[in-house]
ChimeraX commands (.cxc) that place a marker at each C-alpha (Angstrom):
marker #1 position 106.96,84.05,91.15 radius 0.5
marker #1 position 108.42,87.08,92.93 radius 0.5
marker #1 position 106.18,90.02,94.32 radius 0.5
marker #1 position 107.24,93.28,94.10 radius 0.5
marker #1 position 105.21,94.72,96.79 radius 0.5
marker #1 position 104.61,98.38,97.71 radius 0.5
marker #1 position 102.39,100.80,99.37 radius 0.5
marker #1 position 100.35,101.31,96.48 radius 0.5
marker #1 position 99.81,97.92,95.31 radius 0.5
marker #1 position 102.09,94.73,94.24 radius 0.5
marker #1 position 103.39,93.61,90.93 radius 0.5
marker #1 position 104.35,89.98,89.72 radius 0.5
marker #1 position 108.29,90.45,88.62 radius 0.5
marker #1 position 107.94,90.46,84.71 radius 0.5
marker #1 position 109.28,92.31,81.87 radius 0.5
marker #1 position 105.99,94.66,82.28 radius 0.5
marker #1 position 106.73,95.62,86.04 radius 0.5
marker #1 position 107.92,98.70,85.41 radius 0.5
marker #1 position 105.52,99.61,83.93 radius 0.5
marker #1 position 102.97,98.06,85.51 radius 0.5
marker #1 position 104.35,100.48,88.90 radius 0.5
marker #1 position 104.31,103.16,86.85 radius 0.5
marker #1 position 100.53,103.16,86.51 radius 0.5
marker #1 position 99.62,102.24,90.29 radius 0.5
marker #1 position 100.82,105.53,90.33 radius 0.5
marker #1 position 104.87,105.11,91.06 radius 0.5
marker #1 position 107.23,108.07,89.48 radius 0.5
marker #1 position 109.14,106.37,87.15 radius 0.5
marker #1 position 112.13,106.97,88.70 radius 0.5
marker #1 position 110.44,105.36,92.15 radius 0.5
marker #1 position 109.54,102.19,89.65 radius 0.5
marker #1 position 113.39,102.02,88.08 radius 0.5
marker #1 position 114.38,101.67,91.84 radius 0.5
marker #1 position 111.80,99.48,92.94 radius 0.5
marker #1 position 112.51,96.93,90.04 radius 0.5
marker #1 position 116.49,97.60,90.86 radius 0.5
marker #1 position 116.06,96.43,94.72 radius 0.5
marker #1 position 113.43,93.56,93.53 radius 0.5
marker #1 position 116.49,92.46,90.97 radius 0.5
marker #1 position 118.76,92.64,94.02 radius 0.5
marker #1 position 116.95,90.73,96.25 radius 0.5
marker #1 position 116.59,87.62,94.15 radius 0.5
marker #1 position 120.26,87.54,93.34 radius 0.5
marker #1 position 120.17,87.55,96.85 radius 0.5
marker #1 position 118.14,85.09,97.29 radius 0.5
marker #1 position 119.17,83.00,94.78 radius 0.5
marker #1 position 123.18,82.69,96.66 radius 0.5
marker #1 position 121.43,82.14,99.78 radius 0.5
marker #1 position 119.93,78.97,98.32 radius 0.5
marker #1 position 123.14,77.87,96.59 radius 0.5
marker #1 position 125.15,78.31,99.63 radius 0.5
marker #1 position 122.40,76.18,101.64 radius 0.5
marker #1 position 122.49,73.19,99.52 radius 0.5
marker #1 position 126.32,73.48,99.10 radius 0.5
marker #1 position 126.70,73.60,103.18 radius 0.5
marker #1 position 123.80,70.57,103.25 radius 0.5
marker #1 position 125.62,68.82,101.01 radius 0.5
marker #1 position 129.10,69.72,101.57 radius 0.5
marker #1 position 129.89,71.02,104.58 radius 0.5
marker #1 position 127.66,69.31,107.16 radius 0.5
marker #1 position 128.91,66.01,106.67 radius 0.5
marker #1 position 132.71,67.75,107.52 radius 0.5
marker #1 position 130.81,69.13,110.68 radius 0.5
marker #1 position 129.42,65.81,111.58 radius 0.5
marker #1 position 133.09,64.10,111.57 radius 0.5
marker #1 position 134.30,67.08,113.55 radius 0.5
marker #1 position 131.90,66.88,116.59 radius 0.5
marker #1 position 132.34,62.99,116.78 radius 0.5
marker #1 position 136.05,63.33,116.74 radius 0.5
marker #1 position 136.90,66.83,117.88 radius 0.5
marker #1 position 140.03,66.75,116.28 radius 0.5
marker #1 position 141.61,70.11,115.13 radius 0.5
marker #1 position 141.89,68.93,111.33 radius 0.5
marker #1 position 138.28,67.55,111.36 radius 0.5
marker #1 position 137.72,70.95,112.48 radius 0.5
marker #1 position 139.92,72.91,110.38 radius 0.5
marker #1 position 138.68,70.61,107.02 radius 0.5
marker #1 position 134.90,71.78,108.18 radius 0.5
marker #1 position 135.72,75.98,108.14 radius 0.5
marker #1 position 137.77,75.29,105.47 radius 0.5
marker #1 position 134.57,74.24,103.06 radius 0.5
marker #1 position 132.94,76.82,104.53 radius 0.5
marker #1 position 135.05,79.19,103.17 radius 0.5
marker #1 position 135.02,77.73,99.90 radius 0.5
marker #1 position 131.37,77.52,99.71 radius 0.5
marker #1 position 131.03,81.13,100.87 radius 0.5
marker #1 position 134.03,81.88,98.17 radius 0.5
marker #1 position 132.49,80.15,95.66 radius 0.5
marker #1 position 128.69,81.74,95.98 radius 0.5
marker #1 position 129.45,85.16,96.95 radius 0.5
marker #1 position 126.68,87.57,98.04 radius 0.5
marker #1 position 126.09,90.40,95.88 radius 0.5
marker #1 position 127.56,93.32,96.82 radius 0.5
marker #1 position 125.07,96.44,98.11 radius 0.5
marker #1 position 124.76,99.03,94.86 radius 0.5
marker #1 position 123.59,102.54,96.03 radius 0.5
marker #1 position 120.33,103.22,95.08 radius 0.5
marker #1 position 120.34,105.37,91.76 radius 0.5
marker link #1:1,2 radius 0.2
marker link #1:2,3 radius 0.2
marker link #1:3,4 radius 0.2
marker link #1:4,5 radius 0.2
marker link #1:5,6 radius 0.2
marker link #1:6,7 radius 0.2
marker link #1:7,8 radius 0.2
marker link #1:8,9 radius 0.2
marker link #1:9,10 radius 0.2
marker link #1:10,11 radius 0.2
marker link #1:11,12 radius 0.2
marker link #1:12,13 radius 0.2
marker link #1:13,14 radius 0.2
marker link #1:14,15 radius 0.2
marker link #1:15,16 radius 0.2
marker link #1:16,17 radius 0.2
marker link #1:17,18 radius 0.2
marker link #1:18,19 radius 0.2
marker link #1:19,20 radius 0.2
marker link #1:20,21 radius 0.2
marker link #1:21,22 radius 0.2
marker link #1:22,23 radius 0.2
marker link #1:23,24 radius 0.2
marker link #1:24,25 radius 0.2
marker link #1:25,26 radius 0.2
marker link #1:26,27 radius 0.2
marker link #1:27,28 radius 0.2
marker link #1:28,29 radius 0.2
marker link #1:29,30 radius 0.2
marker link #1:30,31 radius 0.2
marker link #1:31,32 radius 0.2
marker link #1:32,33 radius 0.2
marker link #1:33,34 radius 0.2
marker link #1:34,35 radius 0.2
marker link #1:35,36 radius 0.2
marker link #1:36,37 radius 0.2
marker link #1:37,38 radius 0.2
marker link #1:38,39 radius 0.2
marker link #1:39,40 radius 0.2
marker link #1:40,41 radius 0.2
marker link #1:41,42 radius 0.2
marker link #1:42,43 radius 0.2
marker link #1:43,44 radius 0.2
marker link #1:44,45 radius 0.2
marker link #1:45,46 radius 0.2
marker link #1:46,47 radius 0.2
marker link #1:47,48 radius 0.2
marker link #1:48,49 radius 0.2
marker link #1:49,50 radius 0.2
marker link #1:50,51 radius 0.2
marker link #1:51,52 radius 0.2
marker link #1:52,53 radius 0.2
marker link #1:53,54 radius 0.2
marker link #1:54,55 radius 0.2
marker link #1:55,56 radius 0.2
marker link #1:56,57 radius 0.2
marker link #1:57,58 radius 0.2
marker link #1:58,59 radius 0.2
marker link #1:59,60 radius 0.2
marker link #1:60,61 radius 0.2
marker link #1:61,62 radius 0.2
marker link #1:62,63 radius 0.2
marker link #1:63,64 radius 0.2
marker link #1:64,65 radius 0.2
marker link #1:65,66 radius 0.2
marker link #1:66,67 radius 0.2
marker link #1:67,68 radius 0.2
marker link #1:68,69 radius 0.2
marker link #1:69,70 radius 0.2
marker link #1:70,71 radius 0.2
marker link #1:71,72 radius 0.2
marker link #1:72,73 radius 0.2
marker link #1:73,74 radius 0.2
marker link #1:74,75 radius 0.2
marker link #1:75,76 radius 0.2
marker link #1:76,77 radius 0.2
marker link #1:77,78 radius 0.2
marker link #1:78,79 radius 0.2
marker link #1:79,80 radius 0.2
marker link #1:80,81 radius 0.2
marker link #1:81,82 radius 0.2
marker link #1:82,83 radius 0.2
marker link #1:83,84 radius 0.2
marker link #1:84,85 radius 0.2
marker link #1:85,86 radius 0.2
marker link #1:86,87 radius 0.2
marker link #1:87,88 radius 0.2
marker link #1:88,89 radius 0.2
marker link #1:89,90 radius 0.2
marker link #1:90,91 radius 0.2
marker link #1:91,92 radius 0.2
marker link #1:92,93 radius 0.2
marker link #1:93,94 radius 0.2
marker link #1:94,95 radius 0.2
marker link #1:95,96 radius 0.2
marker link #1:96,97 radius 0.2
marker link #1:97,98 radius 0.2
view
């Protein structure tokens, strides 16, 4: 369950929240934003987490060959996943706030 949480209170992420900041007293053009960055921040969130798993079960074990034989190509086939895995979950990019 994500929080949106501001100076005048927090609200559960839900189809009501912007509504539900409007009447802790938010404008609704402060709420719009609010729910925009909450919105942002769990796509966020939510590559971070892919990108962890994919490096735990991906790209760690490359890393693992490379330090015990600190051979260029073990090293080169490690960064190499890395960039996939980065390719393949990219982070969103930063919208301007409206």
């Amino acid at each position: 369950m994500h929080m949106i949480k501001t100076e005048l209170g927090n609200v559960v992420f839900s189809e009501s929240a912007l509504e539900d900041l409007v009447a802790l007293g938010h404008s609704e053009s402060d709420a719009i934003t609010l729910v925009k960055q909450a919105i942002a921040d769990m796509e966020l969130n939510t590559v971070i987490e892919q990108r962890k798993q994919a490096y735990k079960l991906e790209a760690d074990p490359l890393y693992m060959t490379w330090q015990f034989d600190q051979t260029p190509e073990a090293e080169q086939a490690w960064r190499t996943k890395v960039e996939e895995i980065k390719a393949r979950y990219p982070k969103p990019m930063a919208k301007p706030a409206a």
